[in-house]
C-alpha positions as CSV (number, residue, x, y, z in Angstrom):
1,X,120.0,-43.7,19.5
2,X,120.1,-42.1,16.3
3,X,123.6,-41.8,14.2
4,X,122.8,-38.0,14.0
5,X,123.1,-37.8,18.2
6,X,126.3,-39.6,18.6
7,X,129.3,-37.3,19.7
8,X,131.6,-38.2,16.8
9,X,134.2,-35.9,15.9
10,X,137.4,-37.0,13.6
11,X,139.6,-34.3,14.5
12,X,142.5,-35.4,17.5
13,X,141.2,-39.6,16.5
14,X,143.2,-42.2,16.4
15,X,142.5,-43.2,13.8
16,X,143.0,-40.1,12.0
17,X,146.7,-40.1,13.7
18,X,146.9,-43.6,12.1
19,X,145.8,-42.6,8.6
20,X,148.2,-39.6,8.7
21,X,151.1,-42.2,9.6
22,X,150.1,-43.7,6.1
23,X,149.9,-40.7,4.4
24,X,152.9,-39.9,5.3
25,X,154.5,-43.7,3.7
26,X,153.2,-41.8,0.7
27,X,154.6,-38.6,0.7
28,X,158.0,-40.7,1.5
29,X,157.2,-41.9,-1.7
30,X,157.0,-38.5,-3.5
31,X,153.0,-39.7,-4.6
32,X,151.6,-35.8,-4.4
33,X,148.4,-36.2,-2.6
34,X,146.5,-36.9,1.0
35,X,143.5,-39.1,0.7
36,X,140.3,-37.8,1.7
37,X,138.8,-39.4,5.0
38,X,135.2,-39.0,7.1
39,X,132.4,-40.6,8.9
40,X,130.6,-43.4,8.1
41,X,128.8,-46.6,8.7
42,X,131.0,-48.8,7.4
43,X,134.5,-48.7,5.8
44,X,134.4,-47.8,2.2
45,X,135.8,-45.8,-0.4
46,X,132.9,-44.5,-3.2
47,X,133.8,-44.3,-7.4
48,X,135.1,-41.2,-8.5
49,X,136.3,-40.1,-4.5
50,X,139.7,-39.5,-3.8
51,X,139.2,-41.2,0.0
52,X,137.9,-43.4,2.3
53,X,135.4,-43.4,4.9
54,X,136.3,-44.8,8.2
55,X,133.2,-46.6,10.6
56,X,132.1,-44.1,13.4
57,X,132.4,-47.1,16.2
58,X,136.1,-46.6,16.1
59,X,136.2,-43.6,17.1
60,X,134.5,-43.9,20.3
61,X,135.1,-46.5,23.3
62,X,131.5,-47.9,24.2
63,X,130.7,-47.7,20.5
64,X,133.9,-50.5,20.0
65,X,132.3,-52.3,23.0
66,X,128.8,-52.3,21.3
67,X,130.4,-53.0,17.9
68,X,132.2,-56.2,19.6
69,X,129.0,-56.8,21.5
70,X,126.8,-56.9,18.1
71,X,129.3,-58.2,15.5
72,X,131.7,-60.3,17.8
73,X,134.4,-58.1,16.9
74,X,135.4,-54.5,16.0
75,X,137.6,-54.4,12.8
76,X,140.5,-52.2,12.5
77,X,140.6,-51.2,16.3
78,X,144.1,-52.6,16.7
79,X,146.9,-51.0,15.8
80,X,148.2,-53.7,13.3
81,X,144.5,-54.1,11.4
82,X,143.6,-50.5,11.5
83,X,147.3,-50.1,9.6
84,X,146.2,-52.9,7.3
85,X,142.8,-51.4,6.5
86,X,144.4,-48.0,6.1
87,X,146.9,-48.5,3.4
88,X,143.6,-51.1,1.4
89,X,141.9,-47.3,1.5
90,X,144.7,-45.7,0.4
91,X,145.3,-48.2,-2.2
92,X,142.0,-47.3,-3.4
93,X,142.3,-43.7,-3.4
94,X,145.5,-43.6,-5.3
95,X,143.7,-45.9,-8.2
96,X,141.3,-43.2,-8.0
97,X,143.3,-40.4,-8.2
98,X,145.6,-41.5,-11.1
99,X,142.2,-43.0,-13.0
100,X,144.5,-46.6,-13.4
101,X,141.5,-48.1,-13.3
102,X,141.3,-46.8,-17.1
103,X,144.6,-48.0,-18.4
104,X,145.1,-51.3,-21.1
105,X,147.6,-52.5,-18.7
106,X,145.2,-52.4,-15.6
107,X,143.1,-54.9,-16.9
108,X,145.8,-56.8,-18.6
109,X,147.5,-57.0,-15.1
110,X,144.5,-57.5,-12.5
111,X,141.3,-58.0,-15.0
112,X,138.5,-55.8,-15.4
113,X,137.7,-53.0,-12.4
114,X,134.1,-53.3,-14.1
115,X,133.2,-56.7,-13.9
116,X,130.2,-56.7,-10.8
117,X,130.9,-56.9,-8.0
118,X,130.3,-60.7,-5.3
119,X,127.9,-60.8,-2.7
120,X,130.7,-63.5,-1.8
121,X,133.6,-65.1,-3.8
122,X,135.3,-68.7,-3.8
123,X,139.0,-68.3,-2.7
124,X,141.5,-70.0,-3.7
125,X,144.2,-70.5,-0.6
126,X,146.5,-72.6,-2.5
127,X,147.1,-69.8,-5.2
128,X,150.1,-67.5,-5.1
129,X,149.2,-65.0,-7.9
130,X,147.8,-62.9,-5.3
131,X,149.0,-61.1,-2.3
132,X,148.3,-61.4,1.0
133,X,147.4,-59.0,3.4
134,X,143.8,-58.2,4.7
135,X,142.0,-61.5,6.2
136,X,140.2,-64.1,4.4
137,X,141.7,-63.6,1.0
138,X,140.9,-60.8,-0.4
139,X,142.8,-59.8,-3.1
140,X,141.1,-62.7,-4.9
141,X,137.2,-60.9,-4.9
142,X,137.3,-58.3,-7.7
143,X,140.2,-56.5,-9.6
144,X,139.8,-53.6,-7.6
145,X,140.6,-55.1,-4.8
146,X,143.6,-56.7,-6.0
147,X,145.1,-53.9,-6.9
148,X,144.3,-52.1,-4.0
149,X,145.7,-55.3,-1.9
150,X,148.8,-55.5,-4.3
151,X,149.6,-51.5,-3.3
152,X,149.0,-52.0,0.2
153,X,151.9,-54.9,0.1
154,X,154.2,-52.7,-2.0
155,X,153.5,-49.3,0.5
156,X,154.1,-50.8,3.7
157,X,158.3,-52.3,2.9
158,X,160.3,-50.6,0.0
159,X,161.9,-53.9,-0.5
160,X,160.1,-56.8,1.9
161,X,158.0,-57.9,-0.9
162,X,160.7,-58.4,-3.5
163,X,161.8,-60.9,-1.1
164,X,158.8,-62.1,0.4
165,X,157.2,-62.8,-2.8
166,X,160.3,-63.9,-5.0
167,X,158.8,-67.2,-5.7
168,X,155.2,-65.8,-6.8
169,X,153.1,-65.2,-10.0
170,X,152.0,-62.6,-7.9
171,X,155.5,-60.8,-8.0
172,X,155.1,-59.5,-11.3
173,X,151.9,-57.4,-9.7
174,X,154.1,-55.6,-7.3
175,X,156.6,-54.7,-9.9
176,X,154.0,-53.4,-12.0
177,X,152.8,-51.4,-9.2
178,X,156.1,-50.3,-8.5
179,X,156.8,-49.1,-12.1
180,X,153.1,-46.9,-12.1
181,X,154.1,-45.6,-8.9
182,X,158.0,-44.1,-9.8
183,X,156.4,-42.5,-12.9
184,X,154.2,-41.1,-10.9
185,X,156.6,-38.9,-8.5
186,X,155.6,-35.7,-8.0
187,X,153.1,-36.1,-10.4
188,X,149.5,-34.2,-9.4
189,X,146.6,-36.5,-9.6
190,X,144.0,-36.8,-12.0
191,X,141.5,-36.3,-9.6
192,X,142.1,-34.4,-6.3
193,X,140.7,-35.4,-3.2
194,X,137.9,-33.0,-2.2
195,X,136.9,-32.4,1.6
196,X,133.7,-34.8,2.6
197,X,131.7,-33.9,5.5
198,X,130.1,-36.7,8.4
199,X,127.9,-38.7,6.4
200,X,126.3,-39.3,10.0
201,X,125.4,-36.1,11.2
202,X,122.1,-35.4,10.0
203,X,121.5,-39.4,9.7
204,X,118.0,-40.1,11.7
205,X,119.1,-44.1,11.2
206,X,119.4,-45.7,15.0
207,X,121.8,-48.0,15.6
208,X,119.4,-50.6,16.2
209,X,118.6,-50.3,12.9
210,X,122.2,-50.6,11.4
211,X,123.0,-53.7,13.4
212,X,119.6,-55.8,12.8
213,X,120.9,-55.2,9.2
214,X,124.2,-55.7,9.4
215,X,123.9,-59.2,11.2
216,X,121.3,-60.0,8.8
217,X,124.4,-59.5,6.1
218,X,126.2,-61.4,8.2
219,X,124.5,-64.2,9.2
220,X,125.6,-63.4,12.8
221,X,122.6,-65.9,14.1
222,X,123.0,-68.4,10.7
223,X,124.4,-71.9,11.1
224,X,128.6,-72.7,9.4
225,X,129.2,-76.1,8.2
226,X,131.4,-76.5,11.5
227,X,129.3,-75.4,14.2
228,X,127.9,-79.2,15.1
229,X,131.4,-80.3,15.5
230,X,132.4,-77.1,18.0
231,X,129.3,-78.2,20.2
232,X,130.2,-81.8,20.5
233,X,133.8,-80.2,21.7
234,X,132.3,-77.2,24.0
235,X,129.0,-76.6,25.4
236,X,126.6,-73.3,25.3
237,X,126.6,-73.4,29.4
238,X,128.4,-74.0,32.3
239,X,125.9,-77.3,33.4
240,X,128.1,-80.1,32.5
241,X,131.7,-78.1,33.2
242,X,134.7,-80.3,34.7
243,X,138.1,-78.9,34.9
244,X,138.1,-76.6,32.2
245,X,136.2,-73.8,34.7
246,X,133.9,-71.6,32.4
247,X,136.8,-70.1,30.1
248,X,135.4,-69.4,26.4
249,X,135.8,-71.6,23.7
250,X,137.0,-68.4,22.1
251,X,139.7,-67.9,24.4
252,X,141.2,-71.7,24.2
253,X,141.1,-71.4,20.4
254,X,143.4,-67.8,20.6
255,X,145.9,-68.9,22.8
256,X,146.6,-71.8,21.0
257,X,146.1,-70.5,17.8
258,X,149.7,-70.5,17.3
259,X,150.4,-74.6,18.4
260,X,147.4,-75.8,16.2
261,X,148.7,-73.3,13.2
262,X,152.1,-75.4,13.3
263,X,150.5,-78.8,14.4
264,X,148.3,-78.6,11.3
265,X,150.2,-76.7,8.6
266,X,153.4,-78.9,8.6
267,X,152.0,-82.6,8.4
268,X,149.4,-81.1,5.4
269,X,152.2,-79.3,3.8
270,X,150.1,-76.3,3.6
271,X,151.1,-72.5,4.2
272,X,150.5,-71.5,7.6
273,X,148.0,-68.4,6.2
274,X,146.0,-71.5,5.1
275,X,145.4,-72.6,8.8
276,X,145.4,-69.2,10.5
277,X,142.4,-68.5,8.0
278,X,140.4,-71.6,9.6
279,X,141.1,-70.5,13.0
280,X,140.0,-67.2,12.8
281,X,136.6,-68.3,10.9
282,X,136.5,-70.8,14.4
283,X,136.8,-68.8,17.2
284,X,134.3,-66.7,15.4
285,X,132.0,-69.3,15.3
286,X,132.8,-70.1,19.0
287,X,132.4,-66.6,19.9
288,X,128.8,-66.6,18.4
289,X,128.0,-69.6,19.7
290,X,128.5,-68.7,23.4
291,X,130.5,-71.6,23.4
292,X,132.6,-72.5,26.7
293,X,135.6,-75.0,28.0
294,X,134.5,-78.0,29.3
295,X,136.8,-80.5,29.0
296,X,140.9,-80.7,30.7
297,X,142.1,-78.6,28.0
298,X,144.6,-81.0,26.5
299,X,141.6,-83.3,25.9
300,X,139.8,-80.0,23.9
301,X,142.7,-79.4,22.5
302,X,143.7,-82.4,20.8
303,X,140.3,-82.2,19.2
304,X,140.2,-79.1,18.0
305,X,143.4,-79.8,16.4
306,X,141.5,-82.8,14.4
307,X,138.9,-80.3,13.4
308,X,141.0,-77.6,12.5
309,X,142.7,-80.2,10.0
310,X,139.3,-81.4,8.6
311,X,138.3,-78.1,8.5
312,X,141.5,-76.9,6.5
313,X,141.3,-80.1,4.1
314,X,137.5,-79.0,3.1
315,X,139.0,-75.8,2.4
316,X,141.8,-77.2,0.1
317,X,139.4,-79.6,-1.9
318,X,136.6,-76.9,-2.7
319,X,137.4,-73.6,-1.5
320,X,136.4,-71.2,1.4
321,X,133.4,-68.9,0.2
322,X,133.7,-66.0,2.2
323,X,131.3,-63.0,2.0
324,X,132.2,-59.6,0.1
């Protein structure tokens, strides 16, 4: 099917009720302006484009299936991520707006919004001078996305990160944040968000098309570093199954994601992000993998918990690189 024939339509959306909700945290905040938002493949917010696009698979049911059929997940679906990802966006449209991008300080504070951009970055998870809030550690992949991390933090809790972050290097981001953003009360915009029709609907790409290329990107069918050690654990069928039934490896590694974050975290003295982080990229794995239960599950269990540990050590030593 081709982009151009699906029944998309933004007005009445969730997540168009969602992004109000956030516009609205600004407005609290006396910042003069509603981001623009449309259609489009992907999330993404363009240079010079007061906005963001959202991805049209959100906005429909069996397109989330397919997207979680294709790509093993569907990001921002949820109520919490989609909020996440929403005030990211927004973060980008207000550096837009106000051209900070262009100030001395900007680059004194975050570096330089023109260095290019990563097909993939090395993160560091030990490093507290930046924030976190979307997945995988973003805020450390380009200045941009810093910043636009660093107002996400300092949009969602007036005071939560003063607290939250008292300790940090990372502290002094949010305060400069939260300096540019009182001078800016009721201030209008450099650049005004303009109105951006469906990038989709006159788009003869299918969606076969999109996904071959997007799982390409991905490396949905590529091999991780970890994958031989999930087999030995799991198996691919059902063949050699003993008590474990046929539940997914998936599903074992999500609810027990929280024992194995605390088994792990405490006796490395790491932060618990840390391990959450390794998790996630495993059960990904596991989900691509096909993988399923076969052992009792303490048994799988206790072993995962060795491999999340080896896992999370490798990460320490030399860093996770995580695609852009």
């Amino acid at each position: 099917m081709r982009f151009c024939d699906l029944p998309l339509r933004l007005k009445g959306s969730v997540v168009l009720q969602r992004a109000n909700i956030i516009f609205d945290e600004l407005e609290a905040r006396e910042i003069c302006f509603r981001p623009s938002i449309w259609i489009a493949e992907e999330w993404y917010n363009p240079d010079d484009v007061v906005g963001f696009a959202v991805p049209f698979y959100i906005l429909h049911p069996r397109l989330v299936r397919l997207e979680r059929k294709m790509m093993l997940e569907a990001e921002g679906v949820s109520l919490s991520e989609a909020m996440s990802i929403l005030r990211h966006e927004t973060g980008h449209a207000v550096d837009e707006a106000f051209q900070l991008r262009k100030m001395t300080k900007y680059r004194q504070v975050f570096g330089s919004p023109d260095r290019p951009y990563p097909t993939d970055y090395i993160a560091d998870p030990d490093s507290r001078d930046f924030v976190h809030h979307l997945n995988a550690w973003y805020a450390q992949s380009h200045p941009v996305e810093d910043f636009a991390e660093t107002f996400a933090v300092w949009l969602k809790s007036a005071r939560g990160w003063r607290r939250k972050y008292r300790d940090w290097p990372a502290l002094e981001k949010l305060r400069v944040v939260d300096e540019w953003m009182n001078e800016r009360r009721k201030v209008e915009p450099k650049l005004k968000p303009r109105r951006i029709a469906n990038e989709l609907e006159s788009s003869t790409r299918t969606l076969g098309e999109h996904y071959r290329e997007k799982r390409d990107f991905y490396a949905i069918d590529g091999e991780d570093e970890f994958d031989s050690s999930l087999r030995r654990i799991f198996r691919r069928t059902g063949k050699h199954l003993r008590t474990g039934g046929s539940v997914s490896a998936a599903s074992l590694l999500a609810s027990n994601r929280t024992r194995l974050r605390r088994r792990t975290a405490r006796p490395l003295g790491v932060p618990a992000y840390v391990v959450d982080q390794v998790l996630r990229q495993l059960i990904y794995r596991a989900r691509i993998l096909k993988l399923k239960q076969t052992l009792p599950e303490s048994e799988a269990v206790a072993k995962v918990s060795r491999l999340v540990t080896r896992a999370t050590v490798a990460i320490i030593r030399h860093g996770p690189k995580l695609p852009l």
